[in-house]
C-alpha positions in Angstrom: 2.9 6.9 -10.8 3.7 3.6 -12.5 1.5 0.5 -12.0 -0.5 -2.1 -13.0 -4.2 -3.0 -12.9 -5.9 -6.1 -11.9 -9.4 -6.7 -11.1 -11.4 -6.2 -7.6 -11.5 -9.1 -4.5 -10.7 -8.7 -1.1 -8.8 -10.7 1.1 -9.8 -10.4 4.5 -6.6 -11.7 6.1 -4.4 -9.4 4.9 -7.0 -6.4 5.4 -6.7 -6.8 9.1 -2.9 -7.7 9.3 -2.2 -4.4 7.3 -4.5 -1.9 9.6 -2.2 0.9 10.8 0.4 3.9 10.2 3.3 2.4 8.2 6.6 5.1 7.5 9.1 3.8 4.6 12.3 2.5 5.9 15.3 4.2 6.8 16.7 4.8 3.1 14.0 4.2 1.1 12.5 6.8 -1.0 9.1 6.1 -1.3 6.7 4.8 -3.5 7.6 6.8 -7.1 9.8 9.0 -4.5 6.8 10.9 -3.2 4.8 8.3 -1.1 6.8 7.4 2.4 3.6 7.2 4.6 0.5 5.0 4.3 -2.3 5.0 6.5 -4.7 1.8 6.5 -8.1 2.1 8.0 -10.6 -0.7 9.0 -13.2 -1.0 6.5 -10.3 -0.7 3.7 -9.7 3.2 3.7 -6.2 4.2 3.1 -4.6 7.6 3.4 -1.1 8.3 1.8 1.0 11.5 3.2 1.4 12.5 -0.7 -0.9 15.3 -0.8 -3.5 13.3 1.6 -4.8 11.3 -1.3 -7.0 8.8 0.3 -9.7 6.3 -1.1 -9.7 2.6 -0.5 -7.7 -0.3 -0.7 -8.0 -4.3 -1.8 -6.4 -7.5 -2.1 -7.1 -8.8 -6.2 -5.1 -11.9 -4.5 -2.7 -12.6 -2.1 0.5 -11.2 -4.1 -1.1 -7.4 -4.7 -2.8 -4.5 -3.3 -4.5 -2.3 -5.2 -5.6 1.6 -4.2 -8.5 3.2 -5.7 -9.2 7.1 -5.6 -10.8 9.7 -7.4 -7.3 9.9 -9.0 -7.0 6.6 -10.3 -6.1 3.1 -9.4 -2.9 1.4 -8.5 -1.9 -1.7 -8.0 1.4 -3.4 -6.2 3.0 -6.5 -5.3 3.4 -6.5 -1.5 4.7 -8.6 1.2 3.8 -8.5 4.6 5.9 -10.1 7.4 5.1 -8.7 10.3 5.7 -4.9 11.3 7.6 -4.7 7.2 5.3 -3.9 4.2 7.6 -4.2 1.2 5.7 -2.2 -1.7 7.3 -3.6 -5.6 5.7 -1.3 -8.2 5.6 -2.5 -11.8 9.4 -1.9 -12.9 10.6 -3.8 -9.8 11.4 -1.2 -7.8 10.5 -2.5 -4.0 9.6 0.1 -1.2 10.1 -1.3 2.4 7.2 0.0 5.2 7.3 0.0 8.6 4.7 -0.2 11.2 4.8 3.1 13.4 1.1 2.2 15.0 -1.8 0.0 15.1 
């Protein structure tokens, strides 16, 4: 998986915004192709359907997200409007989310 790094802060806005099942849109692929489901949990745990990686999640700021696990960190622009996360790795490449739950 491609992405950058940046350094740990939390924003607690977003955190609780962002809490719930998202799916990726209709014809998106996925973050790097394999990721089209993200769990958020209160308390900043996040699952991804990819092999049920999970570990937890942060806001360095209010442009990224970063996910930490015992695989490594990743970190993404994001937008959040709503029921549509839209996930922009490193190259660009934007992966729109939708809400499925709370």
């Amino acid at each position: 998986m491609t992405a950058a790094l940046f350094g740990v802060s939390c924003s607690g806005k977003s955190g609780s915004n962002i809490v719930g099942t998202w799916q990726a849109a209709q014809g998106d692929k996925g973050i790097d192709g394999v990721i089209t489901g993200i769990q958020f949990l209160q308390g900043g745990t996040f699952i991804f359907n990819y092999m049920n990686t999970s570990g937890n999640y942060s806001f360095p700021d209010s442009t990224h997200i970063k996910f930490q696990s015992p695989g490594g960190t990743l970190a993404f622009n994001f937008t959040l409007s709503g029921n549509l996360l839209t996930i922009t790795d490193a190259n660009g490449v934007s992966t729109r989310f939708q809400r499925t739950s709370n």
